[in-house]
N, C-alpha and C positions, 0 to 999 in steps of 0.2 A: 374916688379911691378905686384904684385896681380889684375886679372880684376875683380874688386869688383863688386857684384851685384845690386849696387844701380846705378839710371838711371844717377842722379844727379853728383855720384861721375867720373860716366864713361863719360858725356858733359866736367865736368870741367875738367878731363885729357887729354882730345883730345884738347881744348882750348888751355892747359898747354904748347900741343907740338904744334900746328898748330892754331895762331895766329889769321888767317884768316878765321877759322872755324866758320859755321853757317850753320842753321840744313837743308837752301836749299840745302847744297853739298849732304844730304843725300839721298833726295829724290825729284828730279829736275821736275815732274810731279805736283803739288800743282794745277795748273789751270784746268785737266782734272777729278778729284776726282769728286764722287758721292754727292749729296746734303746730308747735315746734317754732314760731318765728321770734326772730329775736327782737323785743320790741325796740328797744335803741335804736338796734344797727337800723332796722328798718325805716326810723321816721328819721333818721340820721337821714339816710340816703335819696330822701325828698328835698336834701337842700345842695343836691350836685347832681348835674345833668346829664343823663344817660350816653352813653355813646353808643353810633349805631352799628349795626350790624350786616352782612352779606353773607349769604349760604352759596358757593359754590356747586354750582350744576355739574350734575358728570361732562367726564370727561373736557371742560373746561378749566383744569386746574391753570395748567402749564399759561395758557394764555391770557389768561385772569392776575396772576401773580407777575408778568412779564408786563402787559397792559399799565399794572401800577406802578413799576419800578421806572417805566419809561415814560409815566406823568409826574414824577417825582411825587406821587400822594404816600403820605403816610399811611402805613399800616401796621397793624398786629395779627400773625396765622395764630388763630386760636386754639384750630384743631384743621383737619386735614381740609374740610370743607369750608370753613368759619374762618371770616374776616370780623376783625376791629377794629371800625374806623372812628377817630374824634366827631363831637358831633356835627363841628361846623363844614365839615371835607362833602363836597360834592362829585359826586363822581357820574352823574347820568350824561356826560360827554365824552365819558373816557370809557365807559363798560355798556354792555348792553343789556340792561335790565330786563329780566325775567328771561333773558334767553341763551343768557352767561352766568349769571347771577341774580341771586331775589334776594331783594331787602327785607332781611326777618330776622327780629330777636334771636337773641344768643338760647335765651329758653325755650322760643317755639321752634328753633331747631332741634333741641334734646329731646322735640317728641317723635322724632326716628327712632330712638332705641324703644320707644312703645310700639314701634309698628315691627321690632324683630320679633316678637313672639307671633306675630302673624307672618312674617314672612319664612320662619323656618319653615313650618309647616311645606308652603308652596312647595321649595326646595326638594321636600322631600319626597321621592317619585311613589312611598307608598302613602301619600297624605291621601285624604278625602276631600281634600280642597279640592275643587279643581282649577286649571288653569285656562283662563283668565280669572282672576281675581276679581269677584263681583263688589266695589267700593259706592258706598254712598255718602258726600259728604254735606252733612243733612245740613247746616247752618254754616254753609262755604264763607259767608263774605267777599273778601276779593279773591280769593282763591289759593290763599299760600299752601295752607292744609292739603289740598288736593294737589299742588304743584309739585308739592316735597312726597304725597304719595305716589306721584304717577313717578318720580326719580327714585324711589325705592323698591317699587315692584316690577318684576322682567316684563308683565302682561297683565292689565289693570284694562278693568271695564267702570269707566269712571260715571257717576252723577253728580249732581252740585247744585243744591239746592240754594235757595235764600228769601227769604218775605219781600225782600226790596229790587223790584224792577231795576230801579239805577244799579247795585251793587250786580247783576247779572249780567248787565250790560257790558260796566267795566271786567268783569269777571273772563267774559268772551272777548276782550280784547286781550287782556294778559295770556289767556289761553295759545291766541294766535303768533301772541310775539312768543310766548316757550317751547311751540310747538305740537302745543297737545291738540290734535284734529276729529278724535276718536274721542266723544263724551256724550254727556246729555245732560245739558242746562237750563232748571226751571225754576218761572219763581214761586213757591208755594209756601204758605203760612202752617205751618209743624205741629200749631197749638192746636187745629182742629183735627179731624178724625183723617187720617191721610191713606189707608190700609185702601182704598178705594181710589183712589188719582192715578189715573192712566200713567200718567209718567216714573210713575215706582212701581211697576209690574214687572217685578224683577221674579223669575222663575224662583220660589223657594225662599227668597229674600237675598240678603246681599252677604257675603258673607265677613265686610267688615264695613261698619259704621261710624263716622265721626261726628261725633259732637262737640262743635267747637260752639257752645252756648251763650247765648247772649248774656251780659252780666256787666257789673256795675265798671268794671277795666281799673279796679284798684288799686291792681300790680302795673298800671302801668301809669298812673299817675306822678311822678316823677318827670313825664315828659309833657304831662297836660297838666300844669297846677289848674288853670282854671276850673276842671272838673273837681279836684278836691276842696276844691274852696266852696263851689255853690253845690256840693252833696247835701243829701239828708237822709238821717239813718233810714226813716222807713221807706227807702229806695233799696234796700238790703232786702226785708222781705218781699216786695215786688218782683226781683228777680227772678228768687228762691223759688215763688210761687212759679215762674214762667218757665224758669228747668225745668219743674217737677212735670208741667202739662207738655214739656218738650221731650222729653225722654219718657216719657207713658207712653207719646203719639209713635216715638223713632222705633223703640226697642223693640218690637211685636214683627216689624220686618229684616227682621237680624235671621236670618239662615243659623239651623240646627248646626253646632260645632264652628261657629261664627264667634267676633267677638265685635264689642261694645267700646268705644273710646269715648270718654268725657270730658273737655278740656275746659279752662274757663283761665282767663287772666284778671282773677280774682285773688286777693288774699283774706278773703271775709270768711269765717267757718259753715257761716249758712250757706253760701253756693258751693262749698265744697264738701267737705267731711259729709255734713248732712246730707247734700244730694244723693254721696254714694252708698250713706246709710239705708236713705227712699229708696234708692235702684233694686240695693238688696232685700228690702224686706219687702218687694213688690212684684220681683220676677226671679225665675231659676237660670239664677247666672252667679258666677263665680267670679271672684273678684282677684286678677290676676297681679295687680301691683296698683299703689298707688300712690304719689309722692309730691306734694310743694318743690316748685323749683326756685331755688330760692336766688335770683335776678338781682336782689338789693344787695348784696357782697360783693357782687360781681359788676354794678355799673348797668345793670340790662331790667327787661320786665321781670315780674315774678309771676309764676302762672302752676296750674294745678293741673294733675291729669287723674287719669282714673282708669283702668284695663279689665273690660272682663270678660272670661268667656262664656260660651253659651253649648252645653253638651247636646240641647233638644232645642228645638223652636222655643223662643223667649217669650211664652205667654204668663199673663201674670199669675203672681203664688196664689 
């Protein structure tokens, strides 16, 4: 049988054969979700496969949009930056990844608008920021986070952390095909005391930090059943606990009138709400927005962010 791409038709087939079917087999987690999600749509959306996604790098529009029209690939402009493309289309022959284009969810693109409350400031010639923009992105991965910041800031003094040797490696590859030449790439474990490690001896501290945190990748299972099939709940608070030692180790070198980003492509309440509940009730920092992106409506991941700023050095309450 053809897997038709309608959500509807693919429920009533699984029904067809399994009798007993009901969409808690899908996604056995319902009680630990973040406020606001809609629990249907959501475990709906586990049974159709995500389409992927492209962030257009400046001043690459024109040539990007021309590139696909004359490999006859399908696409959808989502937004001025933002391709969607089906998820079987390959295009690493036709574009030149990470140096035209980075492959990144439609949501971890929406956390540019978390990096405008940091970038007006810059802008403005009587800020206290100063410029270059001191960025630390404390649990880089392969880099996207830092990629997407060093294309939103005019002058960005980047770092890039991560626990994983290999993940640093690749990290300095992707660096060299986007162009970023100007950084400092190390690999350092977050969860011990880091205020001492040569390589974050940033004057004053940084004055904007990401945490894109390790965590259970929730919201993005929809593209890895495998990981939701072999979960178990108490890998939820394992997390929880490794935020909270991650963001006690980060926040302390956050620059006075700095701010704090939280990310997690999580939809479990304990790595999210709660985290930002600990952040608050641990340091003097203000919490500038913080919102579920909600990727299941949309065919993308679902991911959580968090913004705060910091009026003084962010030592704890």
């Amino acid at each position: 049988k053809h897997w038709s791409n309608s959500l509807g038709e693919r429920i009533s087939f699984v029904k067809s054969t399994h009798s007993s079917f009901s969409l808690e087999d899908v996604f056995r987690f319902t009680t630990e979700l973040s406020d606001g999600i809609d629990t249907t749509s959501f475990v709906q959306s586990h049974l159709l496969q995500p389409d992927v996604f492209l962030r257009i790098r400046p001043h690459c529009r024109e040539q990007v949009i021309q590139t696909l029209q004359q490999n006859a690939i399908a696409f959808t402009l989502e937004a001025d930056d933002c391709i969607r493309l089906p998820p079987t289309v390959n295009v690493e022959n036709s574009l030149k990844l990470d140096k035209e284009v980075v492959v990144q969810d439609a949501s971890s693109q929406q956390i540019k608008k978390y990096l405008e409350p940091v970038r007006s400031p810059i802008l403005n010639p009587q800020s206290e920021i100063p410029n270059p923009l001191s960025v630390w992105d404390c649990c880089a991965g392969s880099g996207g986070k830092s990629i997407l910041s060093y294309d939103t800031f005019p002058n960005i003094e980047l770092t890039a952390t991560d626990i994983r040797p290999s993940i640093i490696h690749n990290l300095r590859k992707r660096f060299q095909n986007a162009g970023i030449n100007h950084y400092r790439a190390n690999v350092i474990d977050i969860t011990n005391t880091v205020g001492n490690v040569p390589a974050l001896k940033i004057a004053k501290g940084f004055d904007l930090i990401i945490c894109d945190a390790p965590c259970t990748g929730s919201g993005t299972w929809s593209r890895t059943p495998e990981q939701l099939f072999f979960f178990t709940e108490n890998k939820i608070d394992d997390y929880a606990t490794l935020q909270r030692s991650i963001v006690s180790n980060a926040i302390p070198l956050l620059k006075g009138g700095g701010y704090f980003l939280y990310i997690t492509c999580s939809v479990f309440k304990k790595e999210n709400e709660e985290i930002i509940a600990f952040i608050k009730s641990k340091f003097h920092l203000q919490l500038v927005k913080m919102e579920l992106l909600k990727g299941y409506t949309k065919k993308a991941d679902s991911m959580f962010a968090g913004l705060f700023s910091s009026d003084t050095i962010a030592q704890p309450a």
